[in-house]
ZAMARGU-4260 file (C-alpha; in steps of 0.2 Angstrom, whole numbers, plus 5000, padded with zeros to 4 digits):
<rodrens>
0) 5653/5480/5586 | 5663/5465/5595 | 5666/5451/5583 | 5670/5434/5591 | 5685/5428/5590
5) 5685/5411/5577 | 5693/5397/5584 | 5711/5387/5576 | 5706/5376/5565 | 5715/5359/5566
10) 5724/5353/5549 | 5712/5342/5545 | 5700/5356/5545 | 5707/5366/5536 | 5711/5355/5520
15) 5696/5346/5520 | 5690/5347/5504 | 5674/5353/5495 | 5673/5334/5486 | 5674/5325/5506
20) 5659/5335/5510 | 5649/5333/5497 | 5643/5314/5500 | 5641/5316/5517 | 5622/5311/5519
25) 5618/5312/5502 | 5613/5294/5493 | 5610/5299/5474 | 5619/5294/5460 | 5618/5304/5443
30) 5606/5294/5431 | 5614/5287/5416 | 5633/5294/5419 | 5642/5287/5409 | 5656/5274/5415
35) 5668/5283/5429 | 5657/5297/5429 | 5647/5294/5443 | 5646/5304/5459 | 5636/5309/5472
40) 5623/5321/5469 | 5612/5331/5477 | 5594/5324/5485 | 5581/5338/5490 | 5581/5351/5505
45) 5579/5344/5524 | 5564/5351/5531 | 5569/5355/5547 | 5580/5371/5549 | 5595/5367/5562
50) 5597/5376/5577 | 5608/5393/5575 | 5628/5389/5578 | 5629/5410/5579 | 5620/5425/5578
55) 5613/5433/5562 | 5626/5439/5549 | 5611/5450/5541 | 5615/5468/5542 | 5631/5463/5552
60) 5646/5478/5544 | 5662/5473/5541 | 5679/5482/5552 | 5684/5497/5543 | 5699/5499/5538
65) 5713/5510/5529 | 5720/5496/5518 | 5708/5483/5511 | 5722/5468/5510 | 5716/5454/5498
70) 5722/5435/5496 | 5717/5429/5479 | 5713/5410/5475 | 5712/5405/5456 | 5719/5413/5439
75) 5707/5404/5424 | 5698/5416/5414 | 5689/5424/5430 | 5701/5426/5443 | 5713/5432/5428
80) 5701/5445/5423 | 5694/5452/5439 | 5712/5454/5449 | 5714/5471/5439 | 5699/5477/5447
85) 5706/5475/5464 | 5721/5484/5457 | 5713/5498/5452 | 5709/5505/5468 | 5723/5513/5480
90) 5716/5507/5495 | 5718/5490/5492 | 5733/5478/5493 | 5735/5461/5483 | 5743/5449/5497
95) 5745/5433/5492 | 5740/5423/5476 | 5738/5403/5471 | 5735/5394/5457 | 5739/5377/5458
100) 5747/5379/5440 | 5763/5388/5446 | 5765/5399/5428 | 5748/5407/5431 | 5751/5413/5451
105) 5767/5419/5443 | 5757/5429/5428 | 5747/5437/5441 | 5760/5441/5453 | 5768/5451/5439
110) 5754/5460/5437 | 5755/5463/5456 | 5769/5472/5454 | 5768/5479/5437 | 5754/5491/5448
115) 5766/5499/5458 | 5762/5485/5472 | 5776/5476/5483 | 5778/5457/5476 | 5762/5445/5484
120) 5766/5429/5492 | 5764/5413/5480 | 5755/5398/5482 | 5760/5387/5470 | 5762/5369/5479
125) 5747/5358/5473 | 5730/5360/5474 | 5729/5363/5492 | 5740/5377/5495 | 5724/5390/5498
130) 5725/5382/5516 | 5742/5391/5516 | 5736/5407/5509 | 5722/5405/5520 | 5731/5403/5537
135) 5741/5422/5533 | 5738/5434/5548 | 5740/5447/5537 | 5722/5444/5526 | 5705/5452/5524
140) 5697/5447/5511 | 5699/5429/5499 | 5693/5430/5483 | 5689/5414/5476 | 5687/5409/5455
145) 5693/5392/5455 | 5680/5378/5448 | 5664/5376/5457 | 5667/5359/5466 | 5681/5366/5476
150) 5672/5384/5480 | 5665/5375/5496 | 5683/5370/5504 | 5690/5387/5501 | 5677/5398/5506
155) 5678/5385/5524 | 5696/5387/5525 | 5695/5405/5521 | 5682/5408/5537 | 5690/5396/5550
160) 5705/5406/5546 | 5696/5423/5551 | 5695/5430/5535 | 5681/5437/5525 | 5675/5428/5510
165) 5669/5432/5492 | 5667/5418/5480 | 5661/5416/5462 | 5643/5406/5458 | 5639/5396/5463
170) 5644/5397/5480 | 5644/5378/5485 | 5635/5361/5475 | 5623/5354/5488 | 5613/5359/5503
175) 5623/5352/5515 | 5638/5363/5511 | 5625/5377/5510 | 5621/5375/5528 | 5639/5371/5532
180) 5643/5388/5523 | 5628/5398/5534 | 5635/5392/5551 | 5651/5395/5550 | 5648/5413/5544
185) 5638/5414/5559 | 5650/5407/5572 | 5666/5414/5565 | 5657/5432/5563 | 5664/5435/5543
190) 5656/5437/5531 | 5652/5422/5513 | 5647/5432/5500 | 5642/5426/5483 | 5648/5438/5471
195) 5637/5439/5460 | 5642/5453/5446 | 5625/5455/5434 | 5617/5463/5451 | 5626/5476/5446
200) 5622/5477/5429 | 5617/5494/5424 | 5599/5488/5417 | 5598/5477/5434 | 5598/5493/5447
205) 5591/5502/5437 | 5575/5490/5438 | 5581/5487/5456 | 5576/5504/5461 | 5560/5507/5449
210) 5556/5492/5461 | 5557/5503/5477 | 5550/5517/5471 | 5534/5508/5467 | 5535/5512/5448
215) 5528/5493/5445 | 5513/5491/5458 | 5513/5477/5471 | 5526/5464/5460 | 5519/5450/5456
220) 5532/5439/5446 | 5548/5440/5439 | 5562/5430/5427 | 5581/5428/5426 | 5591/5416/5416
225) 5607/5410/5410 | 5604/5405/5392 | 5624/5407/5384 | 5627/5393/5369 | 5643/5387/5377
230) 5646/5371/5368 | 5664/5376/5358 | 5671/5381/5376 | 5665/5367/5384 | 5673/5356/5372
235) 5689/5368/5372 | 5706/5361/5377 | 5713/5377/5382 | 5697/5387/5389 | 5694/5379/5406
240) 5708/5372/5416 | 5702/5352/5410 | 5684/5345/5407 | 5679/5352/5426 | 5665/5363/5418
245) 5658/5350/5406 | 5660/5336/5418 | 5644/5342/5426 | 5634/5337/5413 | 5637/5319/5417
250) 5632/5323/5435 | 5617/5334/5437 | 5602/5335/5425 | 5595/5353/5434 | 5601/5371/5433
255) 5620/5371/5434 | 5620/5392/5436 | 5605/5399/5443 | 5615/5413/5449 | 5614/5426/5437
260) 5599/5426/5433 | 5591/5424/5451 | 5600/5436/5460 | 5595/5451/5452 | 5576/5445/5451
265) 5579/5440/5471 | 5582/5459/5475 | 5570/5465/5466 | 5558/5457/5476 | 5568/5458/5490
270) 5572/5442/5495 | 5579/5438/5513 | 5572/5455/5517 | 5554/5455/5517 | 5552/5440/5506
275) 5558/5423/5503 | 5559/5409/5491 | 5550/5394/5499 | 5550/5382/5484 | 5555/5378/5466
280) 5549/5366/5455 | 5559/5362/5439 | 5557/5352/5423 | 5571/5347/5408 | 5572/5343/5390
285) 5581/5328/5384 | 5600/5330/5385 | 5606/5330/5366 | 5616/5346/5363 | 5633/5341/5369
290) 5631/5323/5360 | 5626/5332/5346 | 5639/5345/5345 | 5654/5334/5350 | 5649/5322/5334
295) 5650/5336/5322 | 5668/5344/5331 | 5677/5333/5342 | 5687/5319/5335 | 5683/5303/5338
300) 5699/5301/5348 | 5694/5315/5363 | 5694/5307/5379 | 5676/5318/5379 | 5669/5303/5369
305) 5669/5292/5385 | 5656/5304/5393 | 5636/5300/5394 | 5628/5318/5397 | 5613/5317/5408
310) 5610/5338/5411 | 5594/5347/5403 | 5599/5356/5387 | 5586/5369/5394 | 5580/5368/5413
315) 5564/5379/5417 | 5562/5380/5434 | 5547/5391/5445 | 5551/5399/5461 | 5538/5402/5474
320) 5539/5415/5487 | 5530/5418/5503 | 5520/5433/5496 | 5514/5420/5481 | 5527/5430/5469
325) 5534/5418/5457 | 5548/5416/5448 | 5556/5410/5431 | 5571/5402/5429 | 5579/5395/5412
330) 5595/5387/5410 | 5602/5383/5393 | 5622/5382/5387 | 5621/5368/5374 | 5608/5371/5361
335) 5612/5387/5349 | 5605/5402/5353 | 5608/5422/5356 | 5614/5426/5374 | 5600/5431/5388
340) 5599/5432/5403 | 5579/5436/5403 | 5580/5448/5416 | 5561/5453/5419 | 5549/5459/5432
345) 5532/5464/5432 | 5519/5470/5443 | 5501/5477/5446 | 5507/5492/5436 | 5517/5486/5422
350) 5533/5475/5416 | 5549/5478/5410 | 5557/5465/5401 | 5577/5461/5392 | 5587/5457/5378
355) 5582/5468/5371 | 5576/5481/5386 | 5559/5486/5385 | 5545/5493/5397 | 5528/5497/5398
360) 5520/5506/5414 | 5504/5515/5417 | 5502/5528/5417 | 5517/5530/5407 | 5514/5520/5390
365) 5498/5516/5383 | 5492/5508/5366 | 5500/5490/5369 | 5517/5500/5364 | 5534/5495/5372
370) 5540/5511/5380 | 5559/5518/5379 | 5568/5510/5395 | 5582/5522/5395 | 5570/5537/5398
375) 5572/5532/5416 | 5591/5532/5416 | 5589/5551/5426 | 5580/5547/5440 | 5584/5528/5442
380) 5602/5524/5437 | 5610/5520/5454 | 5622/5529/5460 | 5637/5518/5457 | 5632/5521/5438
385) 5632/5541/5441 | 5649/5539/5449 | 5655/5529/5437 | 5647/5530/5419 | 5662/5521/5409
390) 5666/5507/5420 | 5681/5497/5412 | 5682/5480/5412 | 5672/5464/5404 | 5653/5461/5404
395) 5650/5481/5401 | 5658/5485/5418 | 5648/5479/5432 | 5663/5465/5438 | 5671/5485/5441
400) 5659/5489/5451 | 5655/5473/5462 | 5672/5474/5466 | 5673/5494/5469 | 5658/5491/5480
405) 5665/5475/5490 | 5681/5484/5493 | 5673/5501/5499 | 5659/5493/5509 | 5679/5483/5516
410) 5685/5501/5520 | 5672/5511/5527 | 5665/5498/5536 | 5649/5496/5529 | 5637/5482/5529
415) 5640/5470/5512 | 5628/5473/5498 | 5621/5454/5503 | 5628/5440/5511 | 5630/5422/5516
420) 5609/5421/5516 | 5609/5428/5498 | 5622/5416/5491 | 5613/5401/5500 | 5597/5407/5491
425) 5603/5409/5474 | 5615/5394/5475 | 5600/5383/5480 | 5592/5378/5464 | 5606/5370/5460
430) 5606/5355/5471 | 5585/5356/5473 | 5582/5358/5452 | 5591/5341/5450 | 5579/5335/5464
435) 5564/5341/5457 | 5567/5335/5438 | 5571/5319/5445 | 5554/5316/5456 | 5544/5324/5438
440) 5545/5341/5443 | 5539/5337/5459 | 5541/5356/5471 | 5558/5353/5481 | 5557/5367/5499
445) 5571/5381/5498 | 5578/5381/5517 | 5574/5398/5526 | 5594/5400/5528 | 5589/5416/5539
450) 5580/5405/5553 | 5565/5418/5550 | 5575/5434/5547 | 5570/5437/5532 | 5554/5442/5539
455) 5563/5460/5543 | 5566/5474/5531 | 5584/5478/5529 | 5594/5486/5514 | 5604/5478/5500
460) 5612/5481/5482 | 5599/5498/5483 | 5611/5507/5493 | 5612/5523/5500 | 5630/5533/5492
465) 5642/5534/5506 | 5648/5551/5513
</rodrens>
């Protein structure tokens, strides 16, 4: 199909960052931050939709192409980890990389060509040289894993620049930017895609398609989490690049990472294509973890002890769909606790439920006894897990597989698995669970980002294998 052709950004455009955007319009201040921690935050959902800039991005395929060329932005522990998967594949080309902190572009360019690649361009020069990297002609696809408060400004320079984004979670901080991020996908005609790697977790499509085949009933209500006792790495001087992550606790009291766990549970139900979330109303406990922790570990010395932390140890937030489905989401990485990521659905003919995976189904099971899940791997493991049964690479192989699927869908010219609706959704509680605990739980409205597209069937991460 005819794209249209983006228009050159201006400078100022370009290097515009996400930190300019975020106060624009928004009045809050973070309760109780501690002194020169205070920044704007977040207020609830505008409840007007604003007119279309574009057409619908939703079932819009990329350009195929022989040679999926990538530009990659960030090299902590996620964009250090994931650039080997974009290296495993022969069809694609690592460009260009930047890292603010020269050593690690170098690191990572040496591993650019340790794989047989010719030697990427470097962006090195402070922290806006992605505007460089971004302005290349010779780009398809920028890969951002850089901290979340600058996800906004890349993934705007990457799409006024012509090029398709993909960018970890969450995708942007506050409505505003959500909304920026969803028109200029529309008027530039490229695709913003969250990249969310537990929807494909081999339990998640699994479910995903016992989901479409009816196996549950009429689905009634469903739960994802991120519930990951974090507190050594937060206070870690060598994990994250600086306090970035645990700065956010001075800032916003709601769910900080919705992502995982929504994403999964929103195509299950298939939201944005046939269903969408219309509200969430969120509550939080008191937040005493990281005080806690940080007396017991940190010297009194740490420039940490300046910080007032304000963010729920546990945030439980309910989502409401259009059909009445509801659904759970928890938030928890400062209290100690086994990893979970909840990851339930159930329905008018049964439940399956994680950590540890269980189900129970009529007429399957009976006797109030939990039924073996992986009796279903035969006729419900996707395809992606037939074709690839051993995935390498952290978090049991699904960050292989999201980018095995981003760069084929690149190269074949398929429509994306979801896209700049999806990462709006998911990204959404963010900004609007802060809202909600701070008016007592009070239900905060979740945008329709589609402009009532949603209404209309269309695939997702349930695809069809390719020829």
């Amino acid at each position: 199909m005819d794209e249209q052709t983006p228009h050159a950004p201006s400078r100022r455009e370009v290097l515009r960052t996400g930190a300019g955007a975020a106060g624009a319009g928004l009045g809050l201040t973070a309760a109780g931050a501690g002194a020169g921690t205070a920044h704007a935050v977040p207020g609830a959902a505008p409840a007007a939709v604003p007119a279309p800039r574009g057409a619908t991005m939703a079932g819009v395929p990329f350009e195929a192409r022989s040679t999926v060329r990538v530009g990659i932005v960030g090299f902590g522990n996620r964009g250090g980890s994931v650039i080997g998967h974009f290296l495993a594949h022969s069809w694609v080309r690592v460009v260009a990389v930047c890292d603010p902190v020269r050593e690690k572009a170098e690191r990572a360019a040496a591993r650019v060509v340790a794989a047989g690649q010719p030697a990427p361009a470097l962006y090195a020069n402070g922290e806006e040289d992605y505007a460089n990297l971004c302005a290349r002609t010779d780009l398809d696809l920028v890969y951002v894993a850089t901290p979340w408060d600058t996800h906004f400004a890349v993934a705007r320079a990457a799409m006024l620049n012509g090029k398709h984004v993909g960018v970890e979670c969450p995708v942007a901080m506050t409505i505003d930017e959500l909304w920026e991020l969803v028109d200029l996908s529309e008027r530039t005609r490229r695709h913003c895609m969250q990249l969310e790697n537990c929807c494909y977790g081999r339990n998640e499509m699994r479910v995903l398609r016992m989901a479409h085949a009816g196996k549950f009933g009429e689905l009634l209500h469903g739960a994802g989490a991120y519930n990951h006792d974090l507190r050594a790495l937060l206070f870690s001087p060598t994990y994250y690049e600086g306090p970035w992550r645990r700065l956010w606790h001075t800032r916003l009291r709601g769910d900080l990472y919705p992502n995982h766990g929504f994403g999964p549970v929103a195509n299950y139900m298939d939201l944005n294509r046939g269903d969408r979330a219309v509200s969430i109303s969120s509550l939080g406990t008191p937040a005493l973890g990281l005080a806690e922790y940080r007396k017991e570990h940190v010297p009194s010395g740490d420039p940490s002890w300046k910080e007032t932390y304000v963010g729920s140890d546990r945030t439980v937030s309910l989502v409401r769909t259009a059909k009445g489905r509801v659904i759970r989401l928890e938030h928890d990485v400062s209290t100690p606790h086994p990893y979970s990521r909840v990851n339930s659905l159930g329905g008018t003919r049964g439940v399956f439920e994680d950590y540890p995976p269980r189900i129970y189904l009529e007429p399957d099971h009976k006797d109030d006894e939990w039924g073996d899940f992986s009796a279903y791997a035969a006729a419900f493991d996707h395809w992606l897990w037939k074709e690839h049964a051993n995935p390498p690479g952290a978090h049991g192989g699904m960050d292989y597989l999201m980018v095995y699927r981003l760069v084929q869908c690149l190269q074949k010219g398929l429509v994306p698995d979801f896209d700049v609706y999806d990462a709006a959704v998911w990204t959404a509680p963010v900004p609007l669970s802060h809202a909600s605990i701070r008016a007592g739980g009070a239900p905060q409205e979740i945008p329709d980002f589609t402009r009532g597209e949603w209404q209309r069937a269309r695939p997702g991460v349930d695809s069809v294998k390719p020829a």
